[in-house]
C-alpha positions in Angstrom: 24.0 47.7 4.2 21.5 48.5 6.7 18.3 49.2 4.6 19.3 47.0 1.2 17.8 48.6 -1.3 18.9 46.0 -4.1 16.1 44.0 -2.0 13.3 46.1 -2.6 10.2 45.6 -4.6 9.6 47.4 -7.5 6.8 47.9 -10.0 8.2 47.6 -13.8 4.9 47.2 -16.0 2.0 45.1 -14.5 4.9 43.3 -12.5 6.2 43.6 -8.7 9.5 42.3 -9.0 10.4 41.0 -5.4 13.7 42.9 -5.6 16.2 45.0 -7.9 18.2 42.1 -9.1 17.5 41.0 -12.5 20.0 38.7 -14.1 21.4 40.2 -17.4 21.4 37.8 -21.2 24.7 36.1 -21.8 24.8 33.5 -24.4 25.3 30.3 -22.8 25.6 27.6 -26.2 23.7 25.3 -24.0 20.9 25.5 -27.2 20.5 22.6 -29.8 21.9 23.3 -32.9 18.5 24.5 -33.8 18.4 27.0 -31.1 15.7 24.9 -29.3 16.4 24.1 -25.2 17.9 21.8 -23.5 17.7 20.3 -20.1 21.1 22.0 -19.5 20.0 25.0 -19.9 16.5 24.8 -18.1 18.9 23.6 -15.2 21.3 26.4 -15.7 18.6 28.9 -15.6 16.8 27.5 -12.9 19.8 27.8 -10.7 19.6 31.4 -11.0 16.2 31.7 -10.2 16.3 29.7 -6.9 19.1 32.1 -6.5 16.6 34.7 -5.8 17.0 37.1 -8.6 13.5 39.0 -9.4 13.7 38.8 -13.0 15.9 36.1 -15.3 16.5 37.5 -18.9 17.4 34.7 -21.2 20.1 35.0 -23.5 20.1 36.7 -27.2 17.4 34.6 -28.9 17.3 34.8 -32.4 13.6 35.3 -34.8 14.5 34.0 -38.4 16.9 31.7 -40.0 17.5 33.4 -42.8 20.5 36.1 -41.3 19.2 36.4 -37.7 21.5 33.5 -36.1 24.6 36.2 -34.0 26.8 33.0 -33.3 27.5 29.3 -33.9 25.0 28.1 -30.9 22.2 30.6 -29.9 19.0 30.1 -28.5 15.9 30.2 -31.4 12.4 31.6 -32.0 12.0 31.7 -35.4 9.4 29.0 -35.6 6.1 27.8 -33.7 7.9 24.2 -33.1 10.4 26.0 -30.3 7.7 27.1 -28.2 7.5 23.9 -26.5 10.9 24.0 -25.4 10.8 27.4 -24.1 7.8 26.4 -22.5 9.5 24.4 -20.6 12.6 26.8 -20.2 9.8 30.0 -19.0 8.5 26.8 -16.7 11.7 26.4 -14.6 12.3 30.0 -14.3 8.8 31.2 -13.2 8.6 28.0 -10.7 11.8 29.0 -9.2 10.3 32.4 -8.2 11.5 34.7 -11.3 9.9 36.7 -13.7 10.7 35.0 -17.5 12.1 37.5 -20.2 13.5 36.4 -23.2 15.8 38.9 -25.1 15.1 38.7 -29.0 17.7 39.5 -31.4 19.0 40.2 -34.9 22.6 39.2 -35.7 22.7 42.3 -38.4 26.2 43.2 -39.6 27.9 40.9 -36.8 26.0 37.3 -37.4 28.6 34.3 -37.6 29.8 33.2 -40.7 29.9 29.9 -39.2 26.4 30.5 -38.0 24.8 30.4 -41.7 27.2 28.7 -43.9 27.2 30.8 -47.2 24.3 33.3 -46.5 25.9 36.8 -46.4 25.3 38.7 -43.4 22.7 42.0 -43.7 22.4 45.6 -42.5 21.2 48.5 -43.1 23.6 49.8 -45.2 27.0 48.0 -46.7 28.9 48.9 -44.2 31.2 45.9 -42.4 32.1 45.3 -38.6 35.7 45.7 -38.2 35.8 42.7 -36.0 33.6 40.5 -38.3 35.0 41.5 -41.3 32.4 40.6 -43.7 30.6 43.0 -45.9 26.6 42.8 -45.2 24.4 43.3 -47.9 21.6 46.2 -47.6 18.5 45.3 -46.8 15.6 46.2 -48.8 12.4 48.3 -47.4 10.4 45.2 -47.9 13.0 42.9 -46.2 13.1 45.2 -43.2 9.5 45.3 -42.5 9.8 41.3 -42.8 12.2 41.6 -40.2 10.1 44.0 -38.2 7.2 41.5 -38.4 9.7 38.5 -37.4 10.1 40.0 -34.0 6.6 40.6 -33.5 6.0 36.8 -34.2 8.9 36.2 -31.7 7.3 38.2 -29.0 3.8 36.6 -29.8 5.4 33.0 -29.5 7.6 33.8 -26.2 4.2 35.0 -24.7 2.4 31.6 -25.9 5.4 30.0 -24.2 4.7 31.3 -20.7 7.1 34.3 -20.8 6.3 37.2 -19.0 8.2 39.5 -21.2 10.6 40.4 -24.1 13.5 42.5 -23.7 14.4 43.6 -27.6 18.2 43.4 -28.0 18.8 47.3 -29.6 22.5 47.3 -28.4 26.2 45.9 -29.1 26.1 46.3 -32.7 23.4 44.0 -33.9 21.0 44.7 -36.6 18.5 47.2 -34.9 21.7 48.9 -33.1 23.4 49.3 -36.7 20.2 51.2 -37.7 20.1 54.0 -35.2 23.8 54.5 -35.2 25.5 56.8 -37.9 28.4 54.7 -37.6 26.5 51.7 -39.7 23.7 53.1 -41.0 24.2 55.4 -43.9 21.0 55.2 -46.1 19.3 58.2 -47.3 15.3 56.4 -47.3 13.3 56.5 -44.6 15.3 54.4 -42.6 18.4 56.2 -42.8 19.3 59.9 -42.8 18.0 62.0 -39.6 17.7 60.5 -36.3 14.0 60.0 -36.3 14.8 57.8 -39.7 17.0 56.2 -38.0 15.2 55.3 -35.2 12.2 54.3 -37.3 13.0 50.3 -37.2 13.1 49.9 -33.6 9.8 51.6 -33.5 8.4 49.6 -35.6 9.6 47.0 -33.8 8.4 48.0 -30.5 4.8 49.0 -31.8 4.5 45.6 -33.8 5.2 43.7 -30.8 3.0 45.5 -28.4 0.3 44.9 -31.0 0.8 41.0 -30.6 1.3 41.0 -27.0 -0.9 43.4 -25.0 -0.3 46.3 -23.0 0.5 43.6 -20.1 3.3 41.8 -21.0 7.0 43.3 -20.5 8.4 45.0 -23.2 12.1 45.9 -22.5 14.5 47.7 -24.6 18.2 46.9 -24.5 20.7 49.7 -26.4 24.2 50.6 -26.0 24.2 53.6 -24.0 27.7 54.8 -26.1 29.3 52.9 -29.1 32.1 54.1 -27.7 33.9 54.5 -31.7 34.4 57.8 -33.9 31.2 58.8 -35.1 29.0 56.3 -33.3 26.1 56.7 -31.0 26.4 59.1 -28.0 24.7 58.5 -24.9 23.5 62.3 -25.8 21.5 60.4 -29.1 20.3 57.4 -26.9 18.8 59.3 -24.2 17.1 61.4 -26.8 15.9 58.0 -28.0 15.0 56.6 -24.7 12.2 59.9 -24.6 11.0 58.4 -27.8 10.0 55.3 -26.7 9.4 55.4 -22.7 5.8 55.2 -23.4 5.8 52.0 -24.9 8.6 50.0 -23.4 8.5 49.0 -19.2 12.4 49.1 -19.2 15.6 50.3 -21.1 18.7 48.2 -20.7 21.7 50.2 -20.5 24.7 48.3 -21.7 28.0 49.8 -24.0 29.5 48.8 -26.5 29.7 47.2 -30.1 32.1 44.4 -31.2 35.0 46.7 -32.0 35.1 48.4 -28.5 34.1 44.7 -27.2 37.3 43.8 -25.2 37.8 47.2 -23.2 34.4 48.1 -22.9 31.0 45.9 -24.6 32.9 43.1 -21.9 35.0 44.4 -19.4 38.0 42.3 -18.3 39.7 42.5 -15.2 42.3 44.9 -16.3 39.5 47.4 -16.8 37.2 49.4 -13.7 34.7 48.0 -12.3 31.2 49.7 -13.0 32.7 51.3 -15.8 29.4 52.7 -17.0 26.4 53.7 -14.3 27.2 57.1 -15.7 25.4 55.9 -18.9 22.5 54.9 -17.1 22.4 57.5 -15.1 22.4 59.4 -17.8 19.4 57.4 -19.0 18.2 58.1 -15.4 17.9 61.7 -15.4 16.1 61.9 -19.7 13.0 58.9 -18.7 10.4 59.6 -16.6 7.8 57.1 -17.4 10.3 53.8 -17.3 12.5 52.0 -15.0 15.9 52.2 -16.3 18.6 48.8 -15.5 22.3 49.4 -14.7 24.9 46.9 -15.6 28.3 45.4 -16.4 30.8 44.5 -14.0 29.0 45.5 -10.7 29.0 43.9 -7.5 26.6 43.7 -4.3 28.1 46.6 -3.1 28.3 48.6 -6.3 24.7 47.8 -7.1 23.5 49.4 -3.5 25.7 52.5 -4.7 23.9 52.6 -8.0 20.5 52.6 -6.8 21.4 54.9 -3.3 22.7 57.4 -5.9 19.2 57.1 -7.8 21.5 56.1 -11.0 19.3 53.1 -11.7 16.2 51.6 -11.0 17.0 47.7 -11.1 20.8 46.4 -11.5 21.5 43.6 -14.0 24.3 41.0 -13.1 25.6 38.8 -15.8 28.7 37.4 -15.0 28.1 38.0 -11.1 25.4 35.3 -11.3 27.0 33.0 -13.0 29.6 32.8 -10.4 27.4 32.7 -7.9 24.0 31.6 -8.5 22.9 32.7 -5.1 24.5 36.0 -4.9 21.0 37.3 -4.5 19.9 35.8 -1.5 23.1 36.1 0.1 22.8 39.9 -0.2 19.3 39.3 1.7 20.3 37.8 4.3 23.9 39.8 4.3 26.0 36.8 3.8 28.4 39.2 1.9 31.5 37.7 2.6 29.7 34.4 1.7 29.5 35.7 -2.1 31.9 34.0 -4.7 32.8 37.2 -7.2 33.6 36.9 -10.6 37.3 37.6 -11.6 36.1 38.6 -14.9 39.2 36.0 -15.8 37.0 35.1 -19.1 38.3 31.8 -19.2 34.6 29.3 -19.9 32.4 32.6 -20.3 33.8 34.2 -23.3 37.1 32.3 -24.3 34.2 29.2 -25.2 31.8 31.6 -27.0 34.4 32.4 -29.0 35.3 28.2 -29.6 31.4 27.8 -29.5 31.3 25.5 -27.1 28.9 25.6 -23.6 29.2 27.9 -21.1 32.0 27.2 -18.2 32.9 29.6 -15.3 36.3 29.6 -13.9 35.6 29.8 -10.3 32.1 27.9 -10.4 32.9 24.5 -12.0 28.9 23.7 -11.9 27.8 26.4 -14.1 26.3 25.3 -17.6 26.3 21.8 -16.3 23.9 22.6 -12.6 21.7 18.8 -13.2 25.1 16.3 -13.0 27.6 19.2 -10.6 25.1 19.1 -7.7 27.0 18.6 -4.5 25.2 15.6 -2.7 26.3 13.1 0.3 28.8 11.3 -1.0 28.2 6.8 -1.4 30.5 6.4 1.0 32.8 8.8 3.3 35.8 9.0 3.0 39.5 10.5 4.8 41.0 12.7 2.4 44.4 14.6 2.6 45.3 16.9 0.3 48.7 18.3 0.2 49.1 22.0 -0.8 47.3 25.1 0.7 46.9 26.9 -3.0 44.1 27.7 -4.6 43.5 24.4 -6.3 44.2 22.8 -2.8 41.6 25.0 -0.9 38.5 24.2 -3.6 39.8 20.5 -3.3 39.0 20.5 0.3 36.3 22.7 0.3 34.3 20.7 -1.9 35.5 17.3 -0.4 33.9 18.6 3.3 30.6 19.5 1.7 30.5 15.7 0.1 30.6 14.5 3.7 34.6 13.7 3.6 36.9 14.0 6.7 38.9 16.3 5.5 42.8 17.2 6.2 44.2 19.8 4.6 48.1 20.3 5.3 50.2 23.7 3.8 53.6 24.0 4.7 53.3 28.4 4.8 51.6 30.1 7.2 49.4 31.7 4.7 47.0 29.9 2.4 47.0 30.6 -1.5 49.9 29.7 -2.7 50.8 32.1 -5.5 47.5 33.0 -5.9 48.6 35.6 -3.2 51.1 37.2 -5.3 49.5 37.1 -8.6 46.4 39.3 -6.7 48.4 42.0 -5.3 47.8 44.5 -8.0 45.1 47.0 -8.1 43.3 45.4 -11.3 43.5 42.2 -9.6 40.8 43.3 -6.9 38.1 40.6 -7.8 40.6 38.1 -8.0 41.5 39.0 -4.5 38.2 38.5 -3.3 38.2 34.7 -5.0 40.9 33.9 -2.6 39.7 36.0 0.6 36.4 33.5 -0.3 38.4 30.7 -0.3 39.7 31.0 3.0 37.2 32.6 4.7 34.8 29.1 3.3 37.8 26.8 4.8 37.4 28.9 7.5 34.1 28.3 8.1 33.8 24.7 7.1 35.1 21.7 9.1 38.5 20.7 7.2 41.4 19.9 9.6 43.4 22.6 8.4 47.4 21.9 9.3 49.6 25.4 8.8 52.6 25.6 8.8 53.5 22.0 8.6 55.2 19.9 6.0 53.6 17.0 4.5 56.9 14.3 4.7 54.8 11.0 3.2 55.6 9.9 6.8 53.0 12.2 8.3 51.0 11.3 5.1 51.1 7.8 5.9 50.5 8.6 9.7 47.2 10.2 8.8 45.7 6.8 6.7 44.4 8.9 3.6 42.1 6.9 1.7 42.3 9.3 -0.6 45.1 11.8 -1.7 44.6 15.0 -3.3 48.1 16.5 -4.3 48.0 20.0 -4.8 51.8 21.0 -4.6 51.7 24.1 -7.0 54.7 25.5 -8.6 58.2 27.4 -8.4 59.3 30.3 -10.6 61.4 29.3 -13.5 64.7 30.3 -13.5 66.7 29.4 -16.8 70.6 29.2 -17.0 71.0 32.6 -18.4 74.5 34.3 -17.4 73.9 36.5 -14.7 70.2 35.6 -13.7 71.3 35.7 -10.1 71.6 39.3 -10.7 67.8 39.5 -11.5 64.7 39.3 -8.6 62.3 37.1 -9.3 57.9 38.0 -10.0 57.0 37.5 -6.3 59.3 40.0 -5.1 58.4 42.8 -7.5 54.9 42.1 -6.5 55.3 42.3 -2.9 58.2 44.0 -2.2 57.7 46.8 -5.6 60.5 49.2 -3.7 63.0 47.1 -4.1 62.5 47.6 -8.1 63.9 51.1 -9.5 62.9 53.4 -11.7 64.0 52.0 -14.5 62.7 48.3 -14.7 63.2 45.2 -17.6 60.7 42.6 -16.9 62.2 39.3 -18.6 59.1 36.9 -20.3 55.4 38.5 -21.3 53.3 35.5 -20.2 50.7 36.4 -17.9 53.2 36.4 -15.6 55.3 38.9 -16.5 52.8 41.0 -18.4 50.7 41.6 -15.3 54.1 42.5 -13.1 55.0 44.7 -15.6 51.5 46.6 -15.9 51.7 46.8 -11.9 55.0 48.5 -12.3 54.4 50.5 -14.6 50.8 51.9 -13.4 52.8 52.7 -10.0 54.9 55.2 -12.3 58.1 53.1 -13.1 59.6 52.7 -16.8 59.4 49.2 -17.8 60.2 47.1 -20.9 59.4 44.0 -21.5 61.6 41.7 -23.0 59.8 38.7 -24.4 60.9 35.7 -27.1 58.3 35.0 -28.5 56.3 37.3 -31.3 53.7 38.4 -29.1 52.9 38.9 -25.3 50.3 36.8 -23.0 49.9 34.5 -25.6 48.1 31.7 -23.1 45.1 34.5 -21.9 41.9 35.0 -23.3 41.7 36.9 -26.4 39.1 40.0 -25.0 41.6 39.8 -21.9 44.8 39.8 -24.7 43.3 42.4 -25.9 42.6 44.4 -22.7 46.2 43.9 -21.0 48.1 45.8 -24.5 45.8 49.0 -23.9 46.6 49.1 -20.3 50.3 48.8 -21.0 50.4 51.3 -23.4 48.6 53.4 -21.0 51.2 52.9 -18.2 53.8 53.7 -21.1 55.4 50.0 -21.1 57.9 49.4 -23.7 57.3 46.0 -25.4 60.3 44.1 -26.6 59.2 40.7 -28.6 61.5 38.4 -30.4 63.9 39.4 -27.8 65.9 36.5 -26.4 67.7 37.3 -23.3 71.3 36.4 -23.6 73.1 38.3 -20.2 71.7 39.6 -17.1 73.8 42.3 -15.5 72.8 44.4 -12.3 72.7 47.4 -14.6 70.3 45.7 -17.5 70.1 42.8 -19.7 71.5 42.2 -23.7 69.1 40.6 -25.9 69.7 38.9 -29.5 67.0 40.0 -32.1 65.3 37.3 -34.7 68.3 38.4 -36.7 71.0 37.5 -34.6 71.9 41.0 -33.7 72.6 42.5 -30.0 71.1 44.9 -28.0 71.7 46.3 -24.4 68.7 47.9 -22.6 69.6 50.0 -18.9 68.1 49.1 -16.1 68.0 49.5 -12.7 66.4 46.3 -11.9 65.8 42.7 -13.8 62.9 41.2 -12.9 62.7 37.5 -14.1 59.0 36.5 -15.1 59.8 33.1 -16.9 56.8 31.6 -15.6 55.7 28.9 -12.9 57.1 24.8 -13.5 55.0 22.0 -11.6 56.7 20.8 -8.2 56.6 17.0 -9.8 60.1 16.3 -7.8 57.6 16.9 -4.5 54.2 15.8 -5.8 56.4 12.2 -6.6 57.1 12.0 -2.8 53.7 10.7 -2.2 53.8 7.9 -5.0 52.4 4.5 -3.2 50.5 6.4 -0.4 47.4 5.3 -2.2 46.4 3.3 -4.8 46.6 5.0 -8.4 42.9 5.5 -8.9 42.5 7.2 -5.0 45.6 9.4 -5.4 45.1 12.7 -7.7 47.5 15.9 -8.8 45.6 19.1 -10.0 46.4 22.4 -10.0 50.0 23.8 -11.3 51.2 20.6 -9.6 50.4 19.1 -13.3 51.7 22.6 -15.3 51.7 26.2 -14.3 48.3 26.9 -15.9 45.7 29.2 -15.0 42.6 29.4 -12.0 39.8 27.7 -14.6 42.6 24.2 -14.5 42.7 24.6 -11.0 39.3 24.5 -9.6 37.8 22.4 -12.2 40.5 20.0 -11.4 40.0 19.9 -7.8 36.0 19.5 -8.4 36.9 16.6 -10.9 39.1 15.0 -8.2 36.5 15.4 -5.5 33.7 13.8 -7.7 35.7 10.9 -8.5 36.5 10.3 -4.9 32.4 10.3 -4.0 32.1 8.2 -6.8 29.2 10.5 -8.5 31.9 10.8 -12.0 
């Protein structure tokens, strides 16, 4: 990128944003109860902003307590007792170098049971979310204009606070997205009916606020450019509604999206495209004149340049991006690209905890949501640290170690490093997860561990090398159970890196993640797979948007899905199961791929037992249990911190 134009200024409203990089609102649960701040999540915000983004825009924020409240924990203000606390919260953004905007939100049809114990949720019409399942109530002409009013009073208290905008949250199904949509809103007053009708409450919503907060403060408008559901919004009805109010907002917010097209589109797994909707904004583009326009959802550095190059955006948002990697933005300015961590879009910490309602986690970025206690410092006292086992949960180990100010030794017995990381990332869809373990070397690369290929770590050598601390990171072997004829089968890693030895006709045996994911690279390639799996459903370990996700792309490859199907002969022309009723069934095949999942190494991780004392010697990763990336490099930065003594 020669002349980076995601590192432009830009005017948006009485603002120069220093760049295009604004971070996009993702709930975090780092909120009280309450929805007032906490010091975890000025911390976790600040981060961002010393990252360099132009703009921050805090997470859905909530303006009453009577239906407002979206989830368990969200962020609050309803009342002129929060401002404090997002004083403070507008403080360590804007002293960091970012513009403060605080997205303010209506739950609508999708608040949380949970959220408002025995208050029933509210809409514009009694018409219930498929994915909520509870039946709102219709709100009354004088309750909606009490609403209206609520996020003017919102607005006027964020600006008291020391924000330097709003950004109005019209999209993903929540109450002011239910009323413009003919999917939800079915009322024939004067906030139902024709399109104007319907678009009457975030009007009133936009001119209310601008009348508490001055032509000077940033107004932003967030909508889903497509509902993406029969008989929802079109991005043919929001661009006629962006015309409508480009005079009296300073941004649209193009997102996607409600809750029942959440997992393949609202949040976009790995399984799905990246930048799977700059033609919305675009769209958007090419109808406003008189605002800026943001793009977003699962772009990267390079994708973001594209976006504005191609004049389909103004300013790109990154959600998930940044919570990876904090400083993506300044590494983009000073072209450190291969020096930027990218989100795998795994969903395991981001959503899979929204959904227990518990703080924010990132798989690959252990310090997110807890950026005050995860800071990497010098370490009390230095110390020489092995670690055993090039993988991924190896590679973080030593990583992190090296920047504590340990003499580091890392020893892998292959002449690669990534263990079965390398493998599992072969696939197409499994691009960004690719690029975690390209980082990962290229950091260990870069950094000053003693890196020792191709070597075996005997406990001699161990011994030889005087650890005073041992990091075992031994990873895991394929499961192979004593079926009759599984030597007739391949295993996983050869389907995945050596797919022409698989035939046409293909029976992957086991749908964990495993197995699923081989089968979907199979099958996208143009091969006819079944899956044969025992238990009653596939991928039951991943993350339910990603769950979700994984079943649409298989049905799109055409994979056959077997469950309750336990695999009782393995022949070089297919396999036999026996049903939950006892009965038989042969299935053809050309080749029997066994996906039975990974089993820790412990015969090999014992080898090292007496090396070090207990409380210096440490196994992580799938050297424990074949588990996923989040165990792995939270492990490794939980082993490191012990070591330094800072746990």
């Amino acid at each position: 990128m020669a002349e980076c134009k995601l590192w432009t200024p830009i005017q948006v409203g009485s603002y120069t944003f220093k760049n295009r990089i604004v971070m996009a609102p993702m709930e975090t649960r780092l909120s009280t109860p309450e929805g007032d701040t906490t010091k975890e999540m000025c911390d976790y915000y600040a981060e961002r902003a010393k990252g360099g983004a132009a703009a921050i825009i805090v997470e859905n924020t909530f303006v009453d307590t009577i239906a407002a409240r979206s989830s368990l924990v969200s962020s609050g203000l309803y009342s002129d007792h929060l401002i404090a606390g997002k004083f403070k919260l507008a403080e360590a953004i804007k002293d960091n170098g970012a513009v403060a905007i605080l997205q303010i939100s209506h739950g609508g049809i999708q608040a949380s049971a949970g959220a408002v114990p025995g208050v029933q949720c509210v809409g514009p019409s009694p018409v219930a979310s498929k994915v909520v399942g509870r039946m709102p109530r219709e709100l009354s002409i004088e309750e909606i204009e009490a609403i209206e009013d609520a996020f003017a009073q919102a607005a006027r208290r964020a600006k008291q606070a020391g924000f330097d905008g709003v950004e109005i949250h019209g999209a993903h199904g929540y109450l002011i997205c239910s009323f413009l949509s003919p999917y939800t809103n079915k009322r024939t007053d004067k906030y139902g009916g024709s399109f104007e009708n319907r678009a009457r409450f975030p009007i009133n919503i936009i001119r209310k606020i601008r009348e508490q907060v001055g032509p000077n403060f940033l107004v932003g408008y967030r909508l889903s450019g497509e509902e993406k559901v029969e008989g929802g919004l079109t991005i043919k009805d929001t661009c006629g509604f962006g015309q409508m109010i480009e005079d009296q907002v300073d941004y649209i917010h193009v997102s996607v999206g409600i809750y029942e097209t959440m997992a393949t589109w609202m949040i976009s797994p790995l399984y799905c495209p990246q930048a799977p909707i700059v033609d919305l904004a675009s769209a958007m583009k090419k109808a406003v004149t008189k605002t800026k326009v943001i793009a977003v959802n699962a772009l990267n550095a390079e994708l973001g340049e594209k976006a504005l190059e191609n004049d389909d955006a103004d300013l790109i948002a990154y959600g998930r991006a940044l919570l990876a990697d904090p400083q993506l933005p300044n590494k983009i300015k000073s072209g450190r690209f291969e020096d930027i961590l990218p989100c795998m879009r795994g969903h395991e910490g981001c959503i899979s905890l929204f959904f227990a309602g518990c703080p924010i986690r990132c798989e690959v970025n252990p310090p997110a949501g807890r950026e005050g206690t995860y800071q990497i410092c010098e370490a009390r006292q230095k110390k020489n640290v092995v670690v055993v086992g090039g993988g991924l949960a190896g590679m973080e180990a030593a990583r992190v170690a090296e920047l504590y100010g340990h003499k580091v030794t890392l020893i892998e017995m292959s002449n690669m490093l990534g263990g079965h990381f390398i493998e599992a990332t072969i696939p197409k869809f499994k691009a960004e997860a690719r690029g975690v373990l390209e980082w990962e070397r290229t950091q260990i690369a870069k950094s000053g561990v003693n890196v020792m290929m191709n070597t075996e770590a005997t406990s001699e050598l161990v011994k030889e090398l005087q650890p005073d601390a041992l990091i075992i990171a031994v990873g895991s072997d394929y499961i192979l159970p004593e079926i009759p004829g599984i030597e007739a089968a391949i295993g996983a890693e050869t389907a995945l890196m050596e797919p022409e030895k698989v035939g046409v006709k293909a029976i992957v045996i086991g749908g964990g993640l495993v197995g699923a994911e081989t089968a979907l690279y199979l099958g996208q390639m143009g091969k006819e797979v079944t899956i044969l799996e025992q238990l009653d459903l596939i991928v039951p370990e991943d993350e339910p948007l990603s769950q979700i996700a994984i079943g649409v792309e298989l049905e799109t490859a055409k994979v056959k899905i077997q469950t309750g199907a336990k695999v009782v002969n393995i022949a070089k022309d297919g396999a036999t199961y026996k049903d939950k009723d006892g009965n038989h069934h042969e299935v053809e095949a050309d080749t029997v791929i066994a996906a039975f999942g990974l089993g820790a190494r412990k015969a090999v991780a014992a080898k090292f037992d007496g090396i070090c004392s207990d409380s210096s010697t440490f196994i992580i990763g799938d050297a424990v249990k074949g588990r996923k990336i989040f165990d792995c490099m939270h492990e490794a930065w939980k082993a490191v911190r012990k070591i330094s003594g800072v746990m």
